[in-house]
C-alpha positions in Angstrom: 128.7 126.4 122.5 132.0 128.0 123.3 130.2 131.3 123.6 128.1 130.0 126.7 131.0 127.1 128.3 133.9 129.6 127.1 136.9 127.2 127.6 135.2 123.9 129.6 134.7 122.9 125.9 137.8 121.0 125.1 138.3 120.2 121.0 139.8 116.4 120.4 141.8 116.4 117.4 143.6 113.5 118.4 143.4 109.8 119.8 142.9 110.4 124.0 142.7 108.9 126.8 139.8 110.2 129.1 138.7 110.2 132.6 134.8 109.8 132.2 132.7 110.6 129.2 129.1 111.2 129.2 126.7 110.3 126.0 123.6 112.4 125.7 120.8 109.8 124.9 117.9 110.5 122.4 115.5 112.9 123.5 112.9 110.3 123.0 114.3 108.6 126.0 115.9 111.1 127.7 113.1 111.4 130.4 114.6 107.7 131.8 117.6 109.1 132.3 117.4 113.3 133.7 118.5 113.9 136.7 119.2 117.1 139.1 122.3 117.8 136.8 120.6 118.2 133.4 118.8 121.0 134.7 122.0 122.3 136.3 123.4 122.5 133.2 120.1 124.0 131.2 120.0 126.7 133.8 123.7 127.6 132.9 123.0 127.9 129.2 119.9 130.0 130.5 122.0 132.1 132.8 124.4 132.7 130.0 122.5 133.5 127.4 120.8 136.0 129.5 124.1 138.1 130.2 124.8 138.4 127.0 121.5 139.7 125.9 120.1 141.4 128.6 119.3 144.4 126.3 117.8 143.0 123.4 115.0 144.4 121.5 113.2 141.4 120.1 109.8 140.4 118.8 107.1 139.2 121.3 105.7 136.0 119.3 108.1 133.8 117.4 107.5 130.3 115.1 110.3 128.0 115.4 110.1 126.8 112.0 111.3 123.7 109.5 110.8 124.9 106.2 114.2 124.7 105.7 114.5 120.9 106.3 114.4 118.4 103.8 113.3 115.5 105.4 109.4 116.1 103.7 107.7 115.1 107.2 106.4 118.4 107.8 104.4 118.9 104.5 102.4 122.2 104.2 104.5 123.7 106.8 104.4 127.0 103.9 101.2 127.4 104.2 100.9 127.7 108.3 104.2 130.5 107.8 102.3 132.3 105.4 99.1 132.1 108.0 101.6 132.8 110.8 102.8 135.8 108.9 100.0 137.7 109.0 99.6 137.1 112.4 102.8 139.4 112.9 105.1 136.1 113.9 108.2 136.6 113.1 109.5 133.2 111.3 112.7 131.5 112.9 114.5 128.6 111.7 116.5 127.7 114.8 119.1 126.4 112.6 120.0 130.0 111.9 121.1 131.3 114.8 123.9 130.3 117.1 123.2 128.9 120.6 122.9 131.6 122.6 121.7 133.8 119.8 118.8 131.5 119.5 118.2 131.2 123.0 118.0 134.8 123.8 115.2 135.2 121.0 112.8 132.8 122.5 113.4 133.5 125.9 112.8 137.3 125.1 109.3 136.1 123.2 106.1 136.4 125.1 104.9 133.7 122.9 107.0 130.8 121.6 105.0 128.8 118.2 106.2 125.8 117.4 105.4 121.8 115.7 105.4 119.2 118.0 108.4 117.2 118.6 112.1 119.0 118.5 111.2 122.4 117.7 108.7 122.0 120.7 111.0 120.8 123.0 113.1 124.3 122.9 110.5 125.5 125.2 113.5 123.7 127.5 114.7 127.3 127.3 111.9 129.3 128.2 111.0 131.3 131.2 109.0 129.5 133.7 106.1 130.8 133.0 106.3 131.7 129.6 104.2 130.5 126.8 104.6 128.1 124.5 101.9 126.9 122.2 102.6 124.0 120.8 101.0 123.2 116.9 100.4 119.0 117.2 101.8 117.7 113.9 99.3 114.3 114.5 97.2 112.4 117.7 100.3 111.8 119.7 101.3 113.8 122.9 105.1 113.6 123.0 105.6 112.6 126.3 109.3 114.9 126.9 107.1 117.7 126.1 104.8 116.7 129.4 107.8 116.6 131.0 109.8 120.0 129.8 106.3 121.9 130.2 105.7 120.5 134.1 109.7 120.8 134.8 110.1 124.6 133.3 106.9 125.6 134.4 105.9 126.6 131.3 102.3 128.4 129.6 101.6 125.5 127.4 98.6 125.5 124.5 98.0 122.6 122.1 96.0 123.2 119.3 95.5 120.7 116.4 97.7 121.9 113.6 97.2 119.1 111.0 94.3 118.3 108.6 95.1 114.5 109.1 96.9 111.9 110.0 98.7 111.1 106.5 100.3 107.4 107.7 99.9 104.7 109.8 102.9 105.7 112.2 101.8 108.6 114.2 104.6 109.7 115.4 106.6 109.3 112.0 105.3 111.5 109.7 104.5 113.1 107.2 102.7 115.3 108.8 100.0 117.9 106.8 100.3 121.0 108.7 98.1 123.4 108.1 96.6 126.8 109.9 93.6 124.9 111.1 90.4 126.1 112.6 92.3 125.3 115.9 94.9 127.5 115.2 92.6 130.3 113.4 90.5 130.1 116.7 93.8 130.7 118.8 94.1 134.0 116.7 90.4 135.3 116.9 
């Protein structure tokens, strides 16, 4: 973070007093609240991710992955990698990298892979016009993602990547992803 707002990020170690605070709400909601400003500040972090890697040699197609969280909602999440693999997608666990590190990897990516929901709703950080193809972890369209996709101008593709639904709460998980016929057909 201090790499891209350099010293407008102030560290409080200490009980103070402050003019105005602002509290981010949850991204589920977060569509009730944007404004002009939010995209103000998403173009920064664009803009200064760009400067610093204006050079970079990076792969075209990249799969924002989960594997590495332990939450179990994205069961058989291996078995897509191992698909995606041999696909020549590099695998990228978000988590990984730092900010604008991250940033400057999927915004140098011709194509951006990625499960519904938050690893989706990087595509906040794409190109206008660059692709994102989005692997549906159930029925439900997230509706932020309409919104991102419209609002960036992004390439969007959805393509089923579950076998089924594996609860009664669509949106909730788990999820059984899996390189579907969908997603097999995306590659043929």
């Amino acid at each position: 973070i201090r790499t891209i707002f350099g010293n407008q990020v102030k560290c409080i170690t200490e009980p103070t007093r402050v003019k105005r605070c602002w509290v981010p709400a949850p991204s589920i909601v977060l569509q009730n609240y944007v404004n002009i400003k939010y995209w103000d500040t998403i173009e920064y972090i664009n803009q200064s991710c760009d400067k610093l890697y204006q050079h970079s040699q990076l792969p075209t197609k990249v799969y924002l992955s989960k594997l590495d969280v332990k939450n179990g909602r994205n069961i058989g999440e291996k078995l897509l990698v191992r698909y995606l693999k041999t696909k020549k997608i590099l695998i990228v666990d978000p988590t990984q990298y730092e900010l604008d590190e991250f940033i400057a990897k999927i915004r140098s990516s011709s194509e951006v892979f990625a499960s519904s929901g938050t690893q989706a709703h990087n595509a906040i950080f794409l190109e206008p016009g660059q692709t994102l193809v989005e692997l549906e972890r159930s029925d439900h369209v997230h509706p932020f993602q309409e919104y991102i996709d419209q609002n960036r101008g992004n390439n969007s593709a959805r393509l089923r990547g579950y076998v089924e639904r594996s609860s009664g709460d669509f949106s909730a998980g788990p999820f059984a992803l899996y390189p579907t016929e969908d997603v097999r057909r995306y590659f043929a």
